[in-house]
MIDOSE-1310 file (N, C-alpha, C; in nm, 2 decimals, decimal comma, always signed):
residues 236
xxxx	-0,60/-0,54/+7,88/-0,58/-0,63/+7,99/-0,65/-0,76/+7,98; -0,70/-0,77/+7,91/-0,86/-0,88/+7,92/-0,78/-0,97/+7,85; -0,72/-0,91/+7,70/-0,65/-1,00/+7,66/-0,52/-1,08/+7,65; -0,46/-1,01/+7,77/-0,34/-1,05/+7,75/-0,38/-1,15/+7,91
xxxx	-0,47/-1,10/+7,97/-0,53/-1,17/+8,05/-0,56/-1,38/+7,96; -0,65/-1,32/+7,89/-0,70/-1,49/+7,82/-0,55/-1,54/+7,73; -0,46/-1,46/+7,70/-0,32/-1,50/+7,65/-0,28/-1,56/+7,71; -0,26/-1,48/+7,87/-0,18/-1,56/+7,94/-0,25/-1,69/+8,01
xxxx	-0,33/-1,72/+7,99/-0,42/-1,86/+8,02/-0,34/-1,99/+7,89; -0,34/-1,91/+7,77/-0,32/-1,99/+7,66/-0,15/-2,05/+7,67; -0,11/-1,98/+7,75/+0,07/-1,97/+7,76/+0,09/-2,11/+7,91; +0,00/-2,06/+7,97/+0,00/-2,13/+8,11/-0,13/-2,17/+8,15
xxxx	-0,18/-2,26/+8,12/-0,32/-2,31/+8,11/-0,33/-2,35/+8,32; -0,44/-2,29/+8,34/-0,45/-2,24/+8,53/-0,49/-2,40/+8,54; -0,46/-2,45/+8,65/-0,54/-2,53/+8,70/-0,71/-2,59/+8,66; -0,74/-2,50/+8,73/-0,92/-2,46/+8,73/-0,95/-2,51/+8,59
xxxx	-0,86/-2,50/+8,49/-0,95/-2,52/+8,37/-1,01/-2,62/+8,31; -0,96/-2,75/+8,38/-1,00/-2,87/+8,38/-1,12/-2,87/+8,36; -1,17/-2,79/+8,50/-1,29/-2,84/+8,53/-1,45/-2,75/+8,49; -1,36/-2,66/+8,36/-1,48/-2,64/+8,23/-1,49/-2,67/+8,15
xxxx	-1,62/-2,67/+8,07/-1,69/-2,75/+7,94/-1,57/-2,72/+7,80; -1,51/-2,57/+7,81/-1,43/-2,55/+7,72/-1,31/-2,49/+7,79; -1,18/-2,46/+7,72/-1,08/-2,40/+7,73/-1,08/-2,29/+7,77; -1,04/-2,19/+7,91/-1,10/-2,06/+7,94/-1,06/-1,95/+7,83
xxxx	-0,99/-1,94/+7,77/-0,95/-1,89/+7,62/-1,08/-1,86/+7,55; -1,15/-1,99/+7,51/-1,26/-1,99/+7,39/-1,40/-1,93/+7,49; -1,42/-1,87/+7,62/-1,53/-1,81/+7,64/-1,49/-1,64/+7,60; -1,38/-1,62/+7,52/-1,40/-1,50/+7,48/-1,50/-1,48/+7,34
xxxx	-1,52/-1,63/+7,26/-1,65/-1,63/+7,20/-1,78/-1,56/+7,23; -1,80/-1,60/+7,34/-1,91/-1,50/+7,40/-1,95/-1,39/+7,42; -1,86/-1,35/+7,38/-1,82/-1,16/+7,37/-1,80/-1,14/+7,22; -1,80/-1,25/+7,13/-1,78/-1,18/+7,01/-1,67/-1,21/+6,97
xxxx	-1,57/-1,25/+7,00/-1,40/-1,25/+6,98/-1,34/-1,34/+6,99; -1,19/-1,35/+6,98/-1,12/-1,49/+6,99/-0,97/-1,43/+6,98; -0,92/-1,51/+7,02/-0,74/-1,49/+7,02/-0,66/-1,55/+6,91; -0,57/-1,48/+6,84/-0,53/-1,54/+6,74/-0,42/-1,66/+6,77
xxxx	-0,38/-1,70/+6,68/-0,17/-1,75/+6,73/-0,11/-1,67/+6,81; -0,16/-1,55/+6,76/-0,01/-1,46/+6,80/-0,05/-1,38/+6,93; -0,19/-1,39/+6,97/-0,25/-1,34/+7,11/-0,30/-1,22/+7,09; -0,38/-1,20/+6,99/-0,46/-1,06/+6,95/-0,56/-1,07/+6,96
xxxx	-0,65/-0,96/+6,95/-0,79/-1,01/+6,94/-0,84/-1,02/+6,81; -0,94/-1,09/+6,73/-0,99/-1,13/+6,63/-1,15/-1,12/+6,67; -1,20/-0,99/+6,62/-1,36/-1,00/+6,64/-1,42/-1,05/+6,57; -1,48/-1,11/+6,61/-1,59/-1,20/+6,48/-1,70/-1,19/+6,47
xxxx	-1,76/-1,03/+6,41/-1,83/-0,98/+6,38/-1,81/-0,87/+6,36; -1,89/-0,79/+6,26/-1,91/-0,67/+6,14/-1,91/-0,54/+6,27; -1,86/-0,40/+6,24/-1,90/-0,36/+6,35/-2,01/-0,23/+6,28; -2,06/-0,27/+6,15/-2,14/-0,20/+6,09/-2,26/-0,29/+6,15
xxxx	-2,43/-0,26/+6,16/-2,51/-0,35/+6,16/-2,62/-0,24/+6,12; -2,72/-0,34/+6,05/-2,86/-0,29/+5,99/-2,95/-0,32/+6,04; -3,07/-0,28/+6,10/-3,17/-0,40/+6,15/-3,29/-0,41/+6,04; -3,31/-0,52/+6,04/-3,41/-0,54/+5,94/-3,56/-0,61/+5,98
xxxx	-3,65/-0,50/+5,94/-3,80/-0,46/+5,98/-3,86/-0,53/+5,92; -4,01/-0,55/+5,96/-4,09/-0,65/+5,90/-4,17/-0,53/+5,83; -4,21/-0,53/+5,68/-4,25/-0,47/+5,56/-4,19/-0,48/+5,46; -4,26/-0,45/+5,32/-4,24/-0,47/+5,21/-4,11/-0,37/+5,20
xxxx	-4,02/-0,45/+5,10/-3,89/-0,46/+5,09/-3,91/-0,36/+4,93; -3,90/-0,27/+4,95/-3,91/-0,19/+4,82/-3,80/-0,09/+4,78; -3,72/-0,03/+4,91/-3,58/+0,04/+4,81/-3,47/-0,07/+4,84; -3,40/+0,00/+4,77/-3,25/-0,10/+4,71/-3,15/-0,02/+4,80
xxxx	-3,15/-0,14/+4,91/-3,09/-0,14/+5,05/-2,96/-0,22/+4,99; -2,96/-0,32/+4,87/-2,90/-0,43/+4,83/-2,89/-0,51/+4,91; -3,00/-0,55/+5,02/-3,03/-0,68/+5,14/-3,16/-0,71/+5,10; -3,18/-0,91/+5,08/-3,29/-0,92/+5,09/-3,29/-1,05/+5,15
xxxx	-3,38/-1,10/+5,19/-3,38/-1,22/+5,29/-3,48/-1,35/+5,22; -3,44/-1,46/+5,27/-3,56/-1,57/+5,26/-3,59/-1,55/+5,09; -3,49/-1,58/+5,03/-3,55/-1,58/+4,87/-3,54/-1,75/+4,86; -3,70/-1,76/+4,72/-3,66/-1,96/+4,73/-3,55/-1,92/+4,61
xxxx	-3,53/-2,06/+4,60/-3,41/-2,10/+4,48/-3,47/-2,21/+4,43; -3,44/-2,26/+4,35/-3,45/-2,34/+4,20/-3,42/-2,48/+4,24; -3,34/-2,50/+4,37/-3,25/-2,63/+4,35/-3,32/-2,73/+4,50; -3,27/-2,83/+4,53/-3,32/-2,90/+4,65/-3,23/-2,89/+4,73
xxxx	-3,24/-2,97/+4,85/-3,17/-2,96/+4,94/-3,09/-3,16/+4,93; -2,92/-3,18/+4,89/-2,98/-3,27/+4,84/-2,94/-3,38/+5,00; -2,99/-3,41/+5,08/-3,01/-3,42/+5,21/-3,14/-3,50/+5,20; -3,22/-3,37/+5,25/-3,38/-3,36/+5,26/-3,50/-3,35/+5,16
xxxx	-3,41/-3,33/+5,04/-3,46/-3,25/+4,92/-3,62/-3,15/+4,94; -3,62/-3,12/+5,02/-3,65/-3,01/+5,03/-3,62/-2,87/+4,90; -3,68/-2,77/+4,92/-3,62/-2,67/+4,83/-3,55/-2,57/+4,93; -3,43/-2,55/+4,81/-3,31/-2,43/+4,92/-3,37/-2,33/+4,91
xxxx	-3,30/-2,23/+5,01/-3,35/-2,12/+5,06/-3,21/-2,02/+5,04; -3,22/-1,87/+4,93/-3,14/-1,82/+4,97/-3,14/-1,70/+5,11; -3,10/-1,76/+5,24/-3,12/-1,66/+5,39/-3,11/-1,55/+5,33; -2,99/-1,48/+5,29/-2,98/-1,37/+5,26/-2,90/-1,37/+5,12
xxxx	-2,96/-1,23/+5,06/-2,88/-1,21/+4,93/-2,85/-1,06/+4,94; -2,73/-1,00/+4,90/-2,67/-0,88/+4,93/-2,54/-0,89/+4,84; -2,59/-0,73/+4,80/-2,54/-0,65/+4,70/-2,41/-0,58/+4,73; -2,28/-0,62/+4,69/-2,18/-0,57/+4,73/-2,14/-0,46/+4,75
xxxx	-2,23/-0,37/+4,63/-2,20/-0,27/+4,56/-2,32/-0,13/+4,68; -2,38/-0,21/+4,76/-2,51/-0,11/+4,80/-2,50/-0,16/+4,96; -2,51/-0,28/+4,98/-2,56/-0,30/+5,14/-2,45/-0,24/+5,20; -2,43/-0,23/+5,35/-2,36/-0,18/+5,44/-2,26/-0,24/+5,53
xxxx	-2,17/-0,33/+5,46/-2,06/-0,38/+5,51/-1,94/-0,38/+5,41; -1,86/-0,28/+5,46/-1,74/-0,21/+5,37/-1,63/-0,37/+5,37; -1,64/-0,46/+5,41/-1,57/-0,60/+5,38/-1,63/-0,64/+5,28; -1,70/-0,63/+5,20/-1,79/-0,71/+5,12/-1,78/-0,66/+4,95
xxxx	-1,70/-0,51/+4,99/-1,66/-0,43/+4,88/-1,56/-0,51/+4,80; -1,48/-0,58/+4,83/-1,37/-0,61/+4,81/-1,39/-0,76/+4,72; -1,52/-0,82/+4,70/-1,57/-0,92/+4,62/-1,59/-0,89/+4,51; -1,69/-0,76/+4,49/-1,72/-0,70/+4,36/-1,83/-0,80/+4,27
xxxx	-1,87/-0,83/+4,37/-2,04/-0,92/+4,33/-2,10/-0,90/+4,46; -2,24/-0,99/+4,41/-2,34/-1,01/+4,51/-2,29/-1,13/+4,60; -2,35/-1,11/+4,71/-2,32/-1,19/+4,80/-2,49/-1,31/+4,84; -2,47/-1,45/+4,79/-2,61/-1,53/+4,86/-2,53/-1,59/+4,97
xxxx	-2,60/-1,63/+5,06/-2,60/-1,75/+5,13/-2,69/-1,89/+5,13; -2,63/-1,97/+5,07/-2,70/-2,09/+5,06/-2,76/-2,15/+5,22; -2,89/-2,17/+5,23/-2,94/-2,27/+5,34/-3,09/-2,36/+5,31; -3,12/-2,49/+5,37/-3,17/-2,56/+5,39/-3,25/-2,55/+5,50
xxxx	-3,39/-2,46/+5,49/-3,42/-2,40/+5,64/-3,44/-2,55/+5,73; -3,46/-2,68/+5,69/-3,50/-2,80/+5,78/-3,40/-2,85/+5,84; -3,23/-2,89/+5,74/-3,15/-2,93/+5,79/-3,07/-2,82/+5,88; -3,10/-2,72/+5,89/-3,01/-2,58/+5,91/-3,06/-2,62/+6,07
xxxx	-3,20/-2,69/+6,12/-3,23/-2,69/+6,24/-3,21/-2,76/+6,33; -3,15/-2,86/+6,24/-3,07/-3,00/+6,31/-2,88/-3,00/+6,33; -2,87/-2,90/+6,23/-2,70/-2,90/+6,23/-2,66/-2,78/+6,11; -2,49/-2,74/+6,14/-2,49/-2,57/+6,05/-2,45/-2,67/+5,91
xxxx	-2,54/-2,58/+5,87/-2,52/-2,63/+5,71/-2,41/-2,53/+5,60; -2,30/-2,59/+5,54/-2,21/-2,50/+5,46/-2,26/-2,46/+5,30; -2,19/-2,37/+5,23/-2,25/-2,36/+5,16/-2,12/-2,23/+5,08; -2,14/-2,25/+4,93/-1,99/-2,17/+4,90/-2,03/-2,01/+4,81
xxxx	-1,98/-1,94/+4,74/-2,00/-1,83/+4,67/-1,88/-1,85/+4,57; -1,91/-1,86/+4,43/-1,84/-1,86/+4,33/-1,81/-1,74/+4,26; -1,72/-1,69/+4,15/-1,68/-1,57/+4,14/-1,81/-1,49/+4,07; -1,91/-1,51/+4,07/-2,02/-1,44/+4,00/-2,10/-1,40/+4,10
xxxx	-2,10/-1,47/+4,23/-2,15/-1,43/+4,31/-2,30/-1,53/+4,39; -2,29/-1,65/+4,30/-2,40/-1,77/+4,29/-2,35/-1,80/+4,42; -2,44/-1,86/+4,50/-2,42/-1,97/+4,63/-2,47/-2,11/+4,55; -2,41/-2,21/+4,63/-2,39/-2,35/+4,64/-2,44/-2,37/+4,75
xxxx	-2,45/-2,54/+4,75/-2,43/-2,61/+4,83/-2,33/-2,68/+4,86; -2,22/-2,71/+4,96/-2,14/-2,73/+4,99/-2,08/-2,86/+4,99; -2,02/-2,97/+4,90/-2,03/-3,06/+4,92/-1,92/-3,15/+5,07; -1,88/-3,04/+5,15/-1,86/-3,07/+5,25/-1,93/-3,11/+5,38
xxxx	-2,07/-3,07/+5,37/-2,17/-3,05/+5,44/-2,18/-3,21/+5,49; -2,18/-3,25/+5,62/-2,20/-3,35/+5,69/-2,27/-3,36/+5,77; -2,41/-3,37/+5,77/-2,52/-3,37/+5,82/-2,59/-3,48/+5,92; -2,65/-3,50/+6,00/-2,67/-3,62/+6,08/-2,79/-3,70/+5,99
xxxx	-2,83/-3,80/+6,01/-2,90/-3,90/+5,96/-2,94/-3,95/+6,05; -3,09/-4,03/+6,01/-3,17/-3,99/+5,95/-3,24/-3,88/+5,97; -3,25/-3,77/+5,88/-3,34/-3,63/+5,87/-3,50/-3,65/+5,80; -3,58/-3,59/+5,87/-3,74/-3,62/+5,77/-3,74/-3,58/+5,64
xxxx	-3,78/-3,66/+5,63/-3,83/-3,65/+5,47/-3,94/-3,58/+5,36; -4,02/-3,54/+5,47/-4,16/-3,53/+5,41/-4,17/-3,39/+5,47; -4,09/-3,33/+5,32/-4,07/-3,16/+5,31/-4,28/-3,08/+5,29; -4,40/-3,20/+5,25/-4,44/-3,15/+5,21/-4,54/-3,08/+5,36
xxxx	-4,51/-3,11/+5,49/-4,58/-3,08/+5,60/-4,50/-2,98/+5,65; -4,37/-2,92/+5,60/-4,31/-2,78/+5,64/-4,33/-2,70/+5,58; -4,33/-2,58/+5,69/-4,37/-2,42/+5,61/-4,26/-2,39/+5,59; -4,24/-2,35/+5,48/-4,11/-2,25/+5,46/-4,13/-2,10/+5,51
xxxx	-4,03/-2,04/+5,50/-4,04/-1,88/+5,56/-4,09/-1,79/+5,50; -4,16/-1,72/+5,52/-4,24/-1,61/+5,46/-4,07/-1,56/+5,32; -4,10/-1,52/+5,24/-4,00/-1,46/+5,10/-4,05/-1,30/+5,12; -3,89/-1,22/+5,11/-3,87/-1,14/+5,13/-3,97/-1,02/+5,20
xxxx	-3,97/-1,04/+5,34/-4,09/-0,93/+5,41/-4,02/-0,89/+5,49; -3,85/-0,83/+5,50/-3,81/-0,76/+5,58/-3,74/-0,66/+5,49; -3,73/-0,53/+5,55/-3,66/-0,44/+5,46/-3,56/-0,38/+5,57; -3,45/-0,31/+5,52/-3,38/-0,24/+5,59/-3,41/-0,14/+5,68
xxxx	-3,37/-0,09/+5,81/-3,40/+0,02/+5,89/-3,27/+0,04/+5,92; -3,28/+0,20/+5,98/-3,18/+0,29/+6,02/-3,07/+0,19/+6,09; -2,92/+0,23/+6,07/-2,80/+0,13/+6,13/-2,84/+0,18/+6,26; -2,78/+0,03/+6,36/-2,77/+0,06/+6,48/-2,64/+0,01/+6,51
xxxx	-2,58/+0,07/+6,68/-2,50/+0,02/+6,71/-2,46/-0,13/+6,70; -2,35/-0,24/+6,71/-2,35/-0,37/+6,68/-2,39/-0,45/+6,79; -2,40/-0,37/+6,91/-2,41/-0,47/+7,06/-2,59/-0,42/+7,08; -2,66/-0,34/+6,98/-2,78/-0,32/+7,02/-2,85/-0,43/+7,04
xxxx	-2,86/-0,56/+6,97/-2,91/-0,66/+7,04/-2,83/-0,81/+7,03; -2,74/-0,80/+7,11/-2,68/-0,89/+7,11/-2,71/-0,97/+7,29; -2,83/-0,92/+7,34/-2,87/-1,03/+7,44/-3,02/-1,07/+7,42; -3,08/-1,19/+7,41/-3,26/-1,25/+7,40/-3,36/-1,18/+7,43
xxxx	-3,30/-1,10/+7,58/-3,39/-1,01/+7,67/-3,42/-0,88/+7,63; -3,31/-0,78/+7,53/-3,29/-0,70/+7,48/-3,48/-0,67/+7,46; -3,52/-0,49/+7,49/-3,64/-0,50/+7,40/-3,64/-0,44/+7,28; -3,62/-0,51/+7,22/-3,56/-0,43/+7,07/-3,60/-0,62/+6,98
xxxx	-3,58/-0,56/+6,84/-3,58/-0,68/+6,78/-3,49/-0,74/+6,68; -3,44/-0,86/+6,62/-3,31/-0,90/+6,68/-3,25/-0,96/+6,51; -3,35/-0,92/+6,41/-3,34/-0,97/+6,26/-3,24/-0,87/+6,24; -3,13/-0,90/+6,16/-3,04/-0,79/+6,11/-2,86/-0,83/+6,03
xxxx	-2,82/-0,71/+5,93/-2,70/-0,75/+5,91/-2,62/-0,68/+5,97; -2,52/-0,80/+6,01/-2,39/-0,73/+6,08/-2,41/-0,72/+6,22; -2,33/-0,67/+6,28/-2,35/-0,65/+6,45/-2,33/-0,80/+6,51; -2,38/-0,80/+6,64/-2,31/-0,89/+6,77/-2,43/-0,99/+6,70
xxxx	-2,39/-1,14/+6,72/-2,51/-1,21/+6,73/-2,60/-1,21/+6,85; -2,72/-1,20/+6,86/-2,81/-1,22/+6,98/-2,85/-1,44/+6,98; -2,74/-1,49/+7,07/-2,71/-1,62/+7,07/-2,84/-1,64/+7,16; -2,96/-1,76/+7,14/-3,01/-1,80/+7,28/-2,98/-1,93/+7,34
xxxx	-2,88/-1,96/+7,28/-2,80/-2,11/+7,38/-2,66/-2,02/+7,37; -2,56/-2,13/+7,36/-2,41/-2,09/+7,39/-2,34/-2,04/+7,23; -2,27/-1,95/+7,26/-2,20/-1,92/+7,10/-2,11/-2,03/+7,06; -2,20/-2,01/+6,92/-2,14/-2,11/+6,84/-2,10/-2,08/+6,71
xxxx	-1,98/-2,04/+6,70/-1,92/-2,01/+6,58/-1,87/-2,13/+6,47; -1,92/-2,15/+6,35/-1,88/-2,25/+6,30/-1,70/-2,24/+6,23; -1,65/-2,36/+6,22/-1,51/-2,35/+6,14/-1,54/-2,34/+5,98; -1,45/-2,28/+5,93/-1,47/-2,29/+5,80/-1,39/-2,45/+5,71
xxxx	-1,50/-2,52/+5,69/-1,41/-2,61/+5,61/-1,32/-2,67/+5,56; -1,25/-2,52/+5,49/-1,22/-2,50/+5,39/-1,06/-2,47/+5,43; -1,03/-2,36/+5,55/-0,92/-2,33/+5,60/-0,93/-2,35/+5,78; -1,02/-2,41/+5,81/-1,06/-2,42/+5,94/-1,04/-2,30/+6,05
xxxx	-1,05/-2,17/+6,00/-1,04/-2,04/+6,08/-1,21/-2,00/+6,12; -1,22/-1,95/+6,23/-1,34/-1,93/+6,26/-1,44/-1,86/+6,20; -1,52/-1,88/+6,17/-1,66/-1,79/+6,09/-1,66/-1,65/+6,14; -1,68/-1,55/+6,07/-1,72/-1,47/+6,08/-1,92/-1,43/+6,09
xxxx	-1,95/-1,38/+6,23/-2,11/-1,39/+6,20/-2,14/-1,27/+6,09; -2,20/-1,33/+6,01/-2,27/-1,22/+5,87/-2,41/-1,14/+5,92; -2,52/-1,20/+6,00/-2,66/-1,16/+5,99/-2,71/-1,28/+6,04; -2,85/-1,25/+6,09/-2,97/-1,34/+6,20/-3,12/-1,27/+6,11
xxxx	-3,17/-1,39/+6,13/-3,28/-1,35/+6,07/-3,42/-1,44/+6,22; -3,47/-1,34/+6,32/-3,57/-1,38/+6,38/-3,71/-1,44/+6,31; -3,69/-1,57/+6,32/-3,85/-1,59/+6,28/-3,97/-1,49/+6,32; -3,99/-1,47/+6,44/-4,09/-1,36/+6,50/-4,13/-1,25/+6,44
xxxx	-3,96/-1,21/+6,38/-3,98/-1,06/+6,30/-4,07/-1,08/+6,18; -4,07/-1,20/+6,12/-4,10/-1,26/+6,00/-4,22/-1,31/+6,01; -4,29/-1,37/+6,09/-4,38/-1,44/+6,08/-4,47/-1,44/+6,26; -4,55/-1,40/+6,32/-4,60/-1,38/+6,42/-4,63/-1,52/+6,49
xxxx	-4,62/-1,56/+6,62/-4,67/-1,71/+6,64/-4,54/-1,74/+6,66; -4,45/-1,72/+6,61/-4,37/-1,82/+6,61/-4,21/-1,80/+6,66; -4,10/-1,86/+6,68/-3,98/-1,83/+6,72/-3,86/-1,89/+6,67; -3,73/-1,87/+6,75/-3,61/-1,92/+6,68/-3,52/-1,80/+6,60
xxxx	-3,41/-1,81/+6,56/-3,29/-1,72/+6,49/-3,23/-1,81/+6,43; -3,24/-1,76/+6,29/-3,13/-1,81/+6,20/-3,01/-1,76/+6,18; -2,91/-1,78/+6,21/-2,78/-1,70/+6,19/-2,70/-1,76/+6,05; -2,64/-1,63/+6,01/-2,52/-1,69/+5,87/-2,36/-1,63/+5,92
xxxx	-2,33/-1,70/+5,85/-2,19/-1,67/+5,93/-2,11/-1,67/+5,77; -1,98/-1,61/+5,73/-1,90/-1,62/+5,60/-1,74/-1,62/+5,66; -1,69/-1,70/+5,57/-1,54/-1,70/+5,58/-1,47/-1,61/+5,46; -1,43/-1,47/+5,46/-1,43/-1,40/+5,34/-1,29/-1,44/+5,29
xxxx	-1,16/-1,52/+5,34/-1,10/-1,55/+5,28/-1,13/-1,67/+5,14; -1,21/-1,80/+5,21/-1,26/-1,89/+5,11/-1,37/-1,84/+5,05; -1,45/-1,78/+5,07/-1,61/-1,75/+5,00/-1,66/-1,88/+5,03; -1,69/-1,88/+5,19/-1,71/-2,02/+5,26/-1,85/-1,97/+5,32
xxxx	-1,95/-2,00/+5,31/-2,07/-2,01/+5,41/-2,12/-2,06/+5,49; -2,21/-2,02/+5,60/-2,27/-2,11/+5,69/-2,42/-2,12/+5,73; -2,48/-2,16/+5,78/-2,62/-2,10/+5,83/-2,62/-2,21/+5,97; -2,73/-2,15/+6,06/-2,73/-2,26/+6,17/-2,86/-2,18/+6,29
xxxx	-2,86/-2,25/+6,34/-3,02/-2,24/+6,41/-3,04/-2,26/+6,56; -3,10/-2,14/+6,65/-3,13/-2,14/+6,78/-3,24/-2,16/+6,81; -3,30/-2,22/+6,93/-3,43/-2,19/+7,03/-3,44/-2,20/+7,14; -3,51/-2,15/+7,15/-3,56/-2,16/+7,32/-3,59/-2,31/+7,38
C-alpha cells in the first residue's frame, strides 16, 4: 500500500508537493528505498549486515577496513585510504559472489568530508580513483596536520538484523557491512556516474568505534552493475 501509495504521487504529483525540499516520492529514501520506472520498490541496501567491533582483526572474515594504499589523493594529495577491502569469496554479502574477486573501495578520508568521492573496481579487483570525481575547490592542502584513521582495528561480529542500527540514538554501535545506513543528517544516496542509477549503501565505518574522542560515519556505497564506488561523510 505504501507503494503504490508514493506511485500514485509519481503519476499525479498532489498539490502539497510544491511546498517540499524534495519530491514526496524521493522521501522513500529515508526508509532505505526508492521507486523504480515501473513503480516497484528498489531497496538500497544489503539485507545481510555484519557489525564490525573494535579489536584486532585476526580471522578471515574477508572484511577489513581503513587499509593505507600506495597512491595520493590527486585533489589533496594526501594518501588514499582503502575504507574497506572484502573478499568475495568469504565476507557476507551473497551479491558480491557474482564478481569473483576482491572487492576495495577507494576513498580520500579529507576530501570524502567535504564532498562523496567516486572511485572504480577493475576486473582484478584493484580500486581507483575515479576520474569523474568533481570535488569543490579550494580543499586544504596541508595533509601533514591530519590524522588518518587508525588501519585495520575492527573485526567482524556476529550478523545482525539490517535495521539494527539504522537510527544515531540506537544503543548499539553503528560500524558495519551491509544493513540500513544509520544517516545523521538527511539520506543521501549518491548517483552512480557512470549509469546514473542510485548507489547502493555497501558499509559505514563509525569513527568512535575506531578511535575514542572522537565522531562522524563514513559510509560506501557501490553500483554493482558498473563496479562504480563511493564514499561520503556525516556529523553532528
Amino acid at each position: 500500500m505504501v507503494v503504490e501509495q508514493f506511485a500514485q504521487w509519481v503519476r499525479h504529483p498532489p498539490g502539497w508537493g510544491e511546498t517540499l525540499h524534495i519530491a514526496p516520492q524521493d522521501y522513500a529514501r529515508e526508509a532505505g528505498w526508492e521507486l523504480t520506472s515501473g513503480g516497484q520498490r528498489r531497496n538500497l541496501y544489503f539485507s545481510t549486515c555484519t557489525p564490525l567491533e573494535r579489536g584486532a582483526n585476526t580471522t578471515d572474515s574477508g572484511i577489513r577496513t581503513t587499509i593505507a594504499r600506495t597512491d595520493n589523493c590527486p585533489q589533496c594529495a594526501m594518501p588514499l585510504t582503502n575504507l574497506f577491502e572484502l573478499s568475495s569469496n568469504t565476507c557476507d554479502l551473497p551479491e558480491l559472489e557474482n564478481w569473483r574477486v576482491s572487492v576495495a573501495i577507494a576513498c580520500c578520508e579529507r576530501c570524502t568530508c567535504a564532498a562523496t568521492v567516486f572511485g572504480c573496481v577493475d576486473d582484478s579487483g584493484q580500486a581507483h580513483w575515479s576520474p569523474q570525481n568533481i570535488l569543490p575547490a579550494p580543499l586544504p592542502t596541508d595533509t601533514g596536520a591530519y590524522d588518518k584513521l587508525p588501519s585495520n582495528v575492527l573485526r567482524a561480529g556476529p550478523q545482525r538484523p539490517p535495521l539494527f542500527a539504522a537510527h544515531e540514538f540506537l544503543p548499539t554501535t553503528f560500524s558495519q557491512l551491509g544493513g540500513h545506513p544509520t544517516w545523521i543528517q538527511d539520506a543521501r544516496y549518491p548517483l552512480c556516474p557512470d549509469c546514473e542509477q542510485t548507489m547502493m549503501f555497501l558499509g559505514q565505518l563509525d569513527h568512535q568505534d575506531m578511535e575514542d574522542g572522537t565522531e562522524g560515519i563514513y559510509y560506501a556505497f557501490i553500483c554493482l552493475d558498473c563496479r562504480t564506488t563511493a564514499t561520503s561523510y556525516q556529523q553532528s
